[in-house]
DSSP file (Angstrom, degrees, kcal/mol; ACC not computed):
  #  RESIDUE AA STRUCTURE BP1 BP2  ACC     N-H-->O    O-->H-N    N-H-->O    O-->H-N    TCO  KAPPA ALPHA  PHI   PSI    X-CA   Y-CA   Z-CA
    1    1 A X              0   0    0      0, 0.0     3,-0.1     0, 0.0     8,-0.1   0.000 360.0 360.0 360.0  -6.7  117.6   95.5  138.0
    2    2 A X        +     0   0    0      6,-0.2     2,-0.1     1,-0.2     7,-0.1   0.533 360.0 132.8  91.4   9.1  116.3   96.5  141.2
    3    3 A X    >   -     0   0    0      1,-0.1     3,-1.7     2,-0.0    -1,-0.2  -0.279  66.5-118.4 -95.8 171.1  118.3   94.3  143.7
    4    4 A X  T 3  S+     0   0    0      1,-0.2    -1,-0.1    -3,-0.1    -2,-0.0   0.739 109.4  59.8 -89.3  15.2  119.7   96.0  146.5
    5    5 A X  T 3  S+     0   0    0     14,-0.1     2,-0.3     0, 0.0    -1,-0.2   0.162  84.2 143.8 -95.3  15.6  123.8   95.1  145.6
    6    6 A X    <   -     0   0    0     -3,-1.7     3,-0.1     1,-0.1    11,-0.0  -0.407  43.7-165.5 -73.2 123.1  123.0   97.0  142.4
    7    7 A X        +     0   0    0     -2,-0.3     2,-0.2     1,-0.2    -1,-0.1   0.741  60.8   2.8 -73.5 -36.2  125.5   98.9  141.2
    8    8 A X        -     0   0    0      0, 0.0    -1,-0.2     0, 0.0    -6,-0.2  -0.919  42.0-139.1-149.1 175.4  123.7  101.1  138.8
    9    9 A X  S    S+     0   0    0     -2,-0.2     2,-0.3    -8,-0.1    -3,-0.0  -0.015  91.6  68.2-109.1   0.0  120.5  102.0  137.4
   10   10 A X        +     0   0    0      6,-0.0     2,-0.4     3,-0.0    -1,-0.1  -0.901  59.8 179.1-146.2 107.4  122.1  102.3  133.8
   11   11 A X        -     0   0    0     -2,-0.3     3,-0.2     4,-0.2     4,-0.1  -0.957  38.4-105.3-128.3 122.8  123.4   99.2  131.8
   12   12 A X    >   -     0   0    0     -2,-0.4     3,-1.3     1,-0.1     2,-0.2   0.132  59.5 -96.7 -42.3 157.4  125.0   98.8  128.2
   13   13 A X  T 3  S+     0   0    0      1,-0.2    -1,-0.1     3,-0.1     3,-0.1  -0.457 116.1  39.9 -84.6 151.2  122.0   97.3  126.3
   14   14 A X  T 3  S+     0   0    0     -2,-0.2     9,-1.7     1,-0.2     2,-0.4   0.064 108.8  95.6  98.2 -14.7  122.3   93.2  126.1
   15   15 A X  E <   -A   22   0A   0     -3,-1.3     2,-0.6     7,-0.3    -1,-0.2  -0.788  60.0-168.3 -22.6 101.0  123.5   93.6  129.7
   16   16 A X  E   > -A   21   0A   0      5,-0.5     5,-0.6     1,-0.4     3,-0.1  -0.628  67.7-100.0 -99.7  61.2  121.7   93.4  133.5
   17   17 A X  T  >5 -     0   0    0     -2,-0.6     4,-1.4     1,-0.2    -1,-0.4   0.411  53.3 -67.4  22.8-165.7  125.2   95.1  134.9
   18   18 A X  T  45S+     0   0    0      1,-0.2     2,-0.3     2,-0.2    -1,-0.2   0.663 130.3  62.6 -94.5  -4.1  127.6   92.6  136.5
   19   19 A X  T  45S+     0   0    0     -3,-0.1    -1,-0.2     1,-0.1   -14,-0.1  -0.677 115.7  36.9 -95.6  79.4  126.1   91.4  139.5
   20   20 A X  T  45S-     0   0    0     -3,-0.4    -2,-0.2    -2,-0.3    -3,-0.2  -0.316  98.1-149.2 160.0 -59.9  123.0   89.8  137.0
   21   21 A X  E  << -A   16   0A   0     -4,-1.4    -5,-0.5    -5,-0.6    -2,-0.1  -0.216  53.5  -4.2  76.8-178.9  125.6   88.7  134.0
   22   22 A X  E     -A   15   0A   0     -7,-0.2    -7,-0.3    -4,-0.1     2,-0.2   0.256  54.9-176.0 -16.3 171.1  124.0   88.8  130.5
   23   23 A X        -     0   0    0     -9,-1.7     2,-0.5    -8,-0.1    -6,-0.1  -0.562  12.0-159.4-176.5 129.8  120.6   89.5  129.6
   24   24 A X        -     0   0    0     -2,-0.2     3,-0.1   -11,-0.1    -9,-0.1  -0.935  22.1-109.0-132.8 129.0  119.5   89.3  126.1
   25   25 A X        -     0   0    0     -2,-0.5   -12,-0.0     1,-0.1    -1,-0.0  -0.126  49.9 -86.2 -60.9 153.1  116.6   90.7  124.3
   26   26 A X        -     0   0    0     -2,-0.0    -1,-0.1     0, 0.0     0, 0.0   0.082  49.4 -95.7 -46.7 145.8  113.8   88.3  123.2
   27   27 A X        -     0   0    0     -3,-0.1     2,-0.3     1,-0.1     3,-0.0   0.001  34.7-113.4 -33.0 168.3  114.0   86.5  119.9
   28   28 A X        -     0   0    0      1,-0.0    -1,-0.1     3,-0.0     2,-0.1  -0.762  42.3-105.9-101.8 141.1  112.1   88.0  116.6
   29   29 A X        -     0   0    0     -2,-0.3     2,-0.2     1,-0.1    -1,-0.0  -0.482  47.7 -92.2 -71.2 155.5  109.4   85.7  115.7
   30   30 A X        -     0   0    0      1,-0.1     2,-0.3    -2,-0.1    -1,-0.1  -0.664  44.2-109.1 -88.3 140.5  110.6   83.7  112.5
   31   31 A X        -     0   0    0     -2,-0.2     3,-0.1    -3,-0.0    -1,-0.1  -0.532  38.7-105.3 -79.4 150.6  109.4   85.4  109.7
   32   32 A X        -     0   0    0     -2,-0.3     2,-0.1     1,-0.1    -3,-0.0  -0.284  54.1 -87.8 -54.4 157.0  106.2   83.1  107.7
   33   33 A X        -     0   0    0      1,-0.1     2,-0.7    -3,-0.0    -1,-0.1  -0.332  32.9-123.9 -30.9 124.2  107.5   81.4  104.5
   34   34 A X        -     0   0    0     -2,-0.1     2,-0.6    -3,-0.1    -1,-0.1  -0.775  20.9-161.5-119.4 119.5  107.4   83.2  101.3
   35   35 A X        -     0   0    0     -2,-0.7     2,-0.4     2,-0.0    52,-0.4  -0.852  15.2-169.7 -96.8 112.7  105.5   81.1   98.6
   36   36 A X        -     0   0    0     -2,-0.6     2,-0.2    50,-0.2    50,-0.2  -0.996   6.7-179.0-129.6 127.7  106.5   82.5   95.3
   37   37 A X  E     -B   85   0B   0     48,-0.6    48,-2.1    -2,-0.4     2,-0.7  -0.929  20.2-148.5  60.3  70.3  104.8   81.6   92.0
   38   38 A X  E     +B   84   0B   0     46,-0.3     2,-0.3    -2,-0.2    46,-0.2  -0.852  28.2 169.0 -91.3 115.8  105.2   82.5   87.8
   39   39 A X        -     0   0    0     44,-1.1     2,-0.5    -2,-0.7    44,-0.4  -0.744  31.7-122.8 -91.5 148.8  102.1   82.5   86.3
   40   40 A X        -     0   0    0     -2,-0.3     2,-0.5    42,-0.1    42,-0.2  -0.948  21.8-150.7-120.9 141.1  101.4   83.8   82.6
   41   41 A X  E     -C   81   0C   0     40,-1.1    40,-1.4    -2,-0.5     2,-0.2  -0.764   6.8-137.0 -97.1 134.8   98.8   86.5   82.1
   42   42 A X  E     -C   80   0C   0     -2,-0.5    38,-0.2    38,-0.2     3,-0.1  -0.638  11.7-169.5 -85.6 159.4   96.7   87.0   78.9
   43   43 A X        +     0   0    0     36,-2.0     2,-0.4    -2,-0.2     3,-0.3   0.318  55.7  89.8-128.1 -14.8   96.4   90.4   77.8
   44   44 A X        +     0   0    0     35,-0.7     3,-0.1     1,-0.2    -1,-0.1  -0.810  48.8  64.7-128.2 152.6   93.7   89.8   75.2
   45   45 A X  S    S+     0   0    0     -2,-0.4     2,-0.3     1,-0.1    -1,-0.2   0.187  70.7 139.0 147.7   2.3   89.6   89.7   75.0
   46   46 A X        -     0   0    0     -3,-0.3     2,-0.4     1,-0.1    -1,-0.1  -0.587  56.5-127.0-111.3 132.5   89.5   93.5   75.9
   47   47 A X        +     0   0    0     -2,-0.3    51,-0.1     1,-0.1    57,-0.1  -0.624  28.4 176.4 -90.7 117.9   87.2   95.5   74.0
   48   48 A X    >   -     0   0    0     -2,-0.4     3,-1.7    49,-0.1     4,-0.3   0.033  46.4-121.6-121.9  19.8   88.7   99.0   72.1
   49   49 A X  T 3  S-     0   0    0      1,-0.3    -2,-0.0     2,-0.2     0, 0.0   0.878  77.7 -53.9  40.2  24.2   85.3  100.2   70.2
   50   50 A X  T 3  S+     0   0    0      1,-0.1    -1,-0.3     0, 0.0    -3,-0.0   0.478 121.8 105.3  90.7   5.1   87.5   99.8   66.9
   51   51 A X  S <  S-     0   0    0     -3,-1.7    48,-0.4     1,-0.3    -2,-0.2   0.416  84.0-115.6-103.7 -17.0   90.6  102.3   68.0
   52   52 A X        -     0   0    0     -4,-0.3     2,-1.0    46,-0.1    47,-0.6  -0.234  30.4 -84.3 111.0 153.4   92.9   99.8   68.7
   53   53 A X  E     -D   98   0D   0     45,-0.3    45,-0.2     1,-0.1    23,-0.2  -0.956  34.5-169.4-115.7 105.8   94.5   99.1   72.6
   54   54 A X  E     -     0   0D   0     43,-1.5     2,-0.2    -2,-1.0    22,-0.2   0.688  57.5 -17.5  -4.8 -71.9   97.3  101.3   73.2
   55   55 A X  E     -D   97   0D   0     42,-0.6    42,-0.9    20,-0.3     2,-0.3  -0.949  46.5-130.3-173.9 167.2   98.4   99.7   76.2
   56   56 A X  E     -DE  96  74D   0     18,-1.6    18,-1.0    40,-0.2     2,-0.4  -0.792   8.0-161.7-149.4 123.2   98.1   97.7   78.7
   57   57 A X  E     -DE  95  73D   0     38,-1.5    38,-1.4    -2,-0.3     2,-0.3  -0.779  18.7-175.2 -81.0 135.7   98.9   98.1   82.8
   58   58 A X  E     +DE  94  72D   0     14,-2.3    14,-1.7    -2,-0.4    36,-0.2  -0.820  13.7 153.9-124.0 152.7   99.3   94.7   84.7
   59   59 A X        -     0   0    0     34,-0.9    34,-0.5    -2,-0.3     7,-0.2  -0.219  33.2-118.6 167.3 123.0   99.7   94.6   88.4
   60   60 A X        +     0   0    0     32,-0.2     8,-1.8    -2,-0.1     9,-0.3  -0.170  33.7 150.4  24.6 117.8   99.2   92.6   91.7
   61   61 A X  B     -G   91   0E   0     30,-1.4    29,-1.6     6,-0.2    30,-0.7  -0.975  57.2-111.4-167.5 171.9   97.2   93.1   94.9
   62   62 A X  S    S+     0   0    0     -2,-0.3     2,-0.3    27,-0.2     5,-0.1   0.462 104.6  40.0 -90.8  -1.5   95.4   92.0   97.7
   63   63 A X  S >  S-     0   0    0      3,-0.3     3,-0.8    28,-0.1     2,-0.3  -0.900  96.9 -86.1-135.3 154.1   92.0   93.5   96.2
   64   64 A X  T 3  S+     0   0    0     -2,-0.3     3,-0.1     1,-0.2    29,-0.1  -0.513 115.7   2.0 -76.2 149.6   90.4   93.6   92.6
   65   65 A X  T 3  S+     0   0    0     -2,-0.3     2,-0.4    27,-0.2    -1,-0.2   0.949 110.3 115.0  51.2  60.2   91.6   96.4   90.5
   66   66 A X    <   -     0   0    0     -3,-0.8     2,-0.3    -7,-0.2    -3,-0.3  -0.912  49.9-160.7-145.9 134.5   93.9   97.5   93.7
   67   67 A X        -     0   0    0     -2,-0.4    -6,-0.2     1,-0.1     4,-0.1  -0.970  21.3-152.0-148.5 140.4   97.6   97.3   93.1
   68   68 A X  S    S+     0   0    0     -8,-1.8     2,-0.3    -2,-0.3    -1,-0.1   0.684  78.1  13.4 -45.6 -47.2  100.3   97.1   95.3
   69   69 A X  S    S-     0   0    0     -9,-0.3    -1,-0.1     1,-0.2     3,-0.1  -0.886 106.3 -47.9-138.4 145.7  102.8   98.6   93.4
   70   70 A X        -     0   0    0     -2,-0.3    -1,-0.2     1,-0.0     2,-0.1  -0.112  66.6-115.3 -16.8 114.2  103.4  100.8   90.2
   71   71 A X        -     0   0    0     -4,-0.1     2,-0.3   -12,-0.1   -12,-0.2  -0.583  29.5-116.8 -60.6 153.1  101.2   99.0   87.4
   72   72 A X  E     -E   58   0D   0    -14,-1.7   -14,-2.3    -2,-0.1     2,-0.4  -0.808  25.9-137.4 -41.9 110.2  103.6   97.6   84.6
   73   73 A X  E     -E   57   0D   0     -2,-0.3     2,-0.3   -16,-0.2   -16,-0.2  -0.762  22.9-167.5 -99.2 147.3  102.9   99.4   81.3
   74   74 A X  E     -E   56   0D   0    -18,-1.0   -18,-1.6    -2,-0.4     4,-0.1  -0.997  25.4-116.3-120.8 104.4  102.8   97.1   78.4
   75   75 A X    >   -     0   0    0     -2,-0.3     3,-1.6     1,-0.2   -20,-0.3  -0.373  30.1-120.5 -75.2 152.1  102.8   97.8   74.9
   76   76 A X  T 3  S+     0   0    0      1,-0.3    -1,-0.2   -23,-0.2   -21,-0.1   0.476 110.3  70.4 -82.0   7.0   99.4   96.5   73.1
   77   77 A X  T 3  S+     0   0    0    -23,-0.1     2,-0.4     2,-0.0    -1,-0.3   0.606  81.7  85.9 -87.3  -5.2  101.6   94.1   70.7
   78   78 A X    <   +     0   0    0     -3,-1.6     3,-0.1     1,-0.1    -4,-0.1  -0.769  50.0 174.7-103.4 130.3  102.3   91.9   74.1
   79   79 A X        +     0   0    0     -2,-0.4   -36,-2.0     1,-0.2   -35,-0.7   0.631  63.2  30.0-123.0  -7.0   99.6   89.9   74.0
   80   80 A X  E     +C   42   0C   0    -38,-0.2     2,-0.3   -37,-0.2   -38,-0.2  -0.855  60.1 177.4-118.0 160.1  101.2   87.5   77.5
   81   81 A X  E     -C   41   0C   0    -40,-1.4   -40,-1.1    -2,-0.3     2,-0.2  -0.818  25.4-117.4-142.0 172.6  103.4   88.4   80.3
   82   82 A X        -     0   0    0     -2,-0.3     2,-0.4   -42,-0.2   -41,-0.2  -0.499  23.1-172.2 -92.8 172.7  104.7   86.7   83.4
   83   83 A X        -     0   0    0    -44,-0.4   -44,-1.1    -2,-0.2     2,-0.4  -0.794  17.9-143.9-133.0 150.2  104.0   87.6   87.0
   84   84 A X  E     -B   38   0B   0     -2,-0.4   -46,-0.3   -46,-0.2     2,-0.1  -0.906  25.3-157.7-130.1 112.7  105.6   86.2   89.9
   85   85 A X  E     -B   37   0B   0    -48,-2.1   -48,-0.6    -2,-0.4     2,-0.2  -0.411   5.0-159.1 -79.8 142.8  102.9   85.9   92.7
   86   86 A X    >   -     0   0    0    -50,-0.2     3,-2.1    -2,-0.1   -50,-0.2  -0.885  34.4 -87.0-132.7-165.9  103.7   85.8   96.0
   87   87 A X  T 3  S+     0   0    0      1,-0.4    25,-0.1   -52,-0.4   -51,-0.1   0.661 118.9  48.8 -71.3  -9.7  101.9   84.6   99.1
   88   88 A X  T 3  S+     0   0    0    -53,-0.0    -1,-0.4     0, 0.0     2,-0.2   0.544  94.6  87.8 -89.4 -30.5  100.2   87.9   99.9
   89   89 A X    <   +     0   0    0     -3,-2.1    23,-0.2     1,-0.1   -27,-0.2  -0.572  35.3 162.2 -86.4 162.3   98.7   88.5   96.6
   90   90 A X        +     0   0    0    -29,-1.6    20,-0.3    -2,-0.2     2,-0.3   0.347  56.8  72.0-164.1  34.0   95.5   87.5   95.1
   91   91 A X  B     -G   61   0E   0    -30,-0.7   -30,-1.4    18,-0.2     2,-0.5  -0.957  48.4-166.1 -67.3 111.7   94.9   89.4   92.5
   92   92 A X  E     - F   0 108D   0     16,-1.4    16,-3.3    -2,-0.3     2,-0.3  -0.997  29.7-165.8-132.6 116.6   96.5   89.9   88.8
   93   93 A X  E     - F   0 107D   0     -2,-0.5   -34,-0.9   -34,-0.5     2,-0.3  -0.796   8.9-178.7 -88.5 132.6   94.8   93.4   87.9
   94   94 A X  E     -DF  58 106D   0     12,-1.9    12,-2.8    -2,-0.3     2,-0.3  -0.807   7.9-173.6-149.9 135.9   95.0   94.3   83.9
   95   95 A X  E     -DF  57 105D   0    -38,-1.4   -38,-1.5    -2,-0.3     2,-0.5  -0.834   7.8-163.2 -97.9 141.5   93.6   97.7   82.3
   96   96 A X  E     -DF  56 104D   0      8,-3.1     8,-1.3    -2,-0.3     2,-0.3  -0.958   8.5-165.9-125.8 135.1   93.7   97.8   78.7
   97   97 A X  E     -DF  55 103D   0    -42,-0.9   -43,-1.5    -2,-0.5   -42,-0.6  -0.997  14.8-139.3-137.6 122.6   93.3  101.8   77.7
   98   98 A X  E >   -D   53   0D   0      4,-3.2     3,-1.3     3,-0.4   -45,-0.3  -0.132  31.7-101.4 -71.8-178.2   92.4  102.4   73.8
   99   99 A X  T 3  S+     0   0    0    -47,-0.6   -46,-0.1   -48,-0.4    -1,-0.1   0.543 124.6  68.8-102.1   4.5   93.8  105.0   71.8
  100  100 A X  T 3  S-     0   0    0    -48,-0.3     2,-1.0     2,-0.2    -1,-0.3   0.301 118.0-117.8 -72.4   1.1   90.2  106.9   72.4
  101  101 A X  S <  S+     0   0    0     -3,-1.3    -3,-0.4     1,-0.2    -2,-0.1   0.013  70.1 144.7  74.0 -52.4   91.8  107.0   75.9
  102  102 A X        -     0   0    0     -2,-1.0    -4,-3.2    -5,-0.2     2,-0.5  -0.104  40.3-139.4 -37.5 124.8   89.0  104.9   77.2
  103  103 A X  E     -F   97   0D   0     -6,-0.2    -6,-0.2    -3,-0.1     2,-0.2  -0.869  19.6-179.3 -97.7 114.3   89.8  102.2   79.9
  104  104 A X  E     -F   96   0D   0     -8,-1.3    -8,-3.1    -2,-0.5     2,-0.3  -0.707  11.9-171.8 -95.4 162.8   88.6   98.4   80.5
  105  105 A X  E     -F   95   0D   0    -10,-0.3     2,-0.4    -2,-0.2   -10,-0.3  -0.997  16.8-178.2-148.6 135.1   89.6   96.4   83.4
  106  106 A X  E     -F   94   0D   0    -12,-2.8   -12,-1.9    -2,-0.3     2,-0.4  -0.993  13.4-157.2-143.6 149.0   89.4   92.7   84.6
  107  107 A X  E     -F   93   0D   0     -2,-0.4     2,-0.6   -14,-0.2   -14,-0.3  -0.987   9.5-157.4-130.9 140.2   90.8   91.7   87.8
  108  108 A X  E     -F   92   0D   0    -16,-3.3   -16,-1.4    -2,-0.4     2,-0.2  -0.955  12.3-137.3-118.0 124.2   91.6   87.5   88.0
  109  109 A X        -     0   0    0     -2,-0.6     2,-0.3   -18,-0.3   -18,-0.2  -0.600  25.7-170.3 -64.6 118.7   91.9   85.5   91.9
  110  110 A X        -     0   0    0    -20,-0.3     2,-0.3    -2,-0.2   -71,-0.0  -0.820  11.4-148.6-120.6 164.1   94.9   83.3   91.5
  111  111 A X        -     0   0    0     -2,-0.3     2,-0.4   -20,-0.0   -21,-0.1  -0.997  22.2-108.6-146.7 118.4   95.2   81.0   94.3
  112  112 A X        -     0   0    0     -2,-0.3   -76,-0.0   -23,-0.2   -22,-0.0  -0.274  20.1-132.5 -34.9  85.0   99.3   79.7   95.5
  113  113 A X              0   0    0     -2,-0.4    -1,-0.1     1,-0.2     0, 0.0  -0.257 360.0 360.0 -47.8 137.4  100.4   75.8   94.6
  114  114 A X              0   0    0    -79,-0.0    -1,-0.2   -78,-0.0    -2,-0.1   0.452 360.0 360.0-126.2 360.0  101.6   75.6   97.9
């Protein structure tokens, strides 16, 4: 600690040696509140140019058509889902891909009950 009865220069951590007594590192800020959210997603309006929807990927993000995580594939007979939003998203991403391979996309801003 610098004072001139100092005994050492090297002290177990939580510790100012023994002429100081404890010393404890600072708190962790408390982490913000986690506002979590089920919402149900529609899966259908999506346009297949007469081939039929495939599939469908859903996923969650801070941007449109951006997703946080690994979309969810979905088979095209599931025509709702669930999501559980939480306070950092604001996004519900869904691509619908036909069995022409061709992809549409719509991205919907949900906003938290808080």
């Amino acid at each position: 600690d610098g004072a001139e009865d100092r005994v050492s220069h090297v002290c177990p951590y939580g510790t100012d040696c023994s002429d100081c007594g404890p010393r404890w590192a600072a708190a962790q800020p408390p982490s913000p509140p986690v506002f979590e959210q089920s919402t149900p997603v529609e899966l259908l309006g999506f346009s297949d140019d007469g081939s039929g929807i495939a599939h469908y990927d859903v996923c969650l993000g801070v941007r449109a058509l951006a997703c946080l995580e690994t979309p969810l594939r979905l088979p095209a007979e599931q025509v709702t889902t669930n999501v559980t939003l939480v306070a950092n998203v604001t996004f519900i991403n869904v691509w619908a891909t036909d069995f022409m391979g061709m992809t549409s996309a719509t991205s919907r801003r949900v906003v938290l009950d808080q």
